[in-house]
C-alpha positions in Angstrom: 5.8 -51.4 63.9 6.7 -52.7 67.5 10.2 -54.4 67.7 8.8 -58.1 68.5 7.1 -57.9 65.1 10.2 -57.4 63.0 11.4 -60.6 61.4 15.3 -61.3 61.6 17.5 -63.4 58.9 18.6 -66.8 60.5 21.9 -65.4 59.4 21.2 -62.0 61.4 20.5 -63.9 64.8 19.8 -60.8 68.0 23.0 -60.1 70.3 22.1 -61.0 73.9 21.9 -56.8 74.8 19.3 -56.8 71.7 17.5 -59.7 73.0 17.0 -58.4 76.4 15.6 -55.2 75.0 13.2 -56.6 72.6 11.6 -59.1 74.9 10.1 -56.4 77.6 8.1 -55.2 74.2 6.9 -58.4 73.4 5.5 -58.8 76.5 3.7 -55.7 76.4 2.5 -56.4 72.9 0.9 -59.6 74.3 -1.1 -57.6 76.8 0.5 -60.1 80.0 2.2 -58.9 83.2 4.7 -61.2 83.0 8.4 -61.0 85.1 10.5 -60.1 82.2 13.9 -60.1 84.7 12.9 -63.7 85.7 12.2 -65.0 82.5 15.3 -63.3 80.9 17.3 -65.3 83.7 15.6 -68.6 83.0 16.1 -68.1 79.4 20.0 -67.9 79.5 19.9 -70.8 82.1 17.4 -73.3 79.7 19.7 -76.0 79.5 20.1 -76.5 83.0 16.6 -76.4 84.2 15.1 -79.6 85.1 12.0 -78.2 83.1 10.2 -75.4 81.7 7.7 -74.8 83.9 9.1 -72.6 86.2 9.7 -70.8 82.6 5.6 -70.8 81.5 5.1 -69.6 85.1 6.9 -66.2 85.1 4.0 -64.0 85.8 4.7 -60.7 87.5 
């Protein structure tokens, strides 16, 4: 079973190291060419963006 698929406890939340690995095959899984480096960056900068579309954008 791909990594994206696996569920997590709420309790169990993914390190940032874990995260970063994971979301590269989640993107593949969805069958997108998308700039996992870029979104990774906007992800750990959310609360500072002035929105999310730069975010939905991130499209290799």
């Amino acid at each position: 079973m791909p990594a994206c698929l696996m569920m997590r406890d709420i309790g169990d939340p993914l390190s940032d190291g874990h995260f970063e690995a994971k979301l590269p095959d989640c993107a593949r899984l969805g069958g997108r060419d998308w700039d996992i480096n870029r979104i990774i960056d906007q992800v750990w900068r959310l609360d500072t963006l002035a929105d999310v579309s730069t975010l939905m954008r991130a499209r290799g």
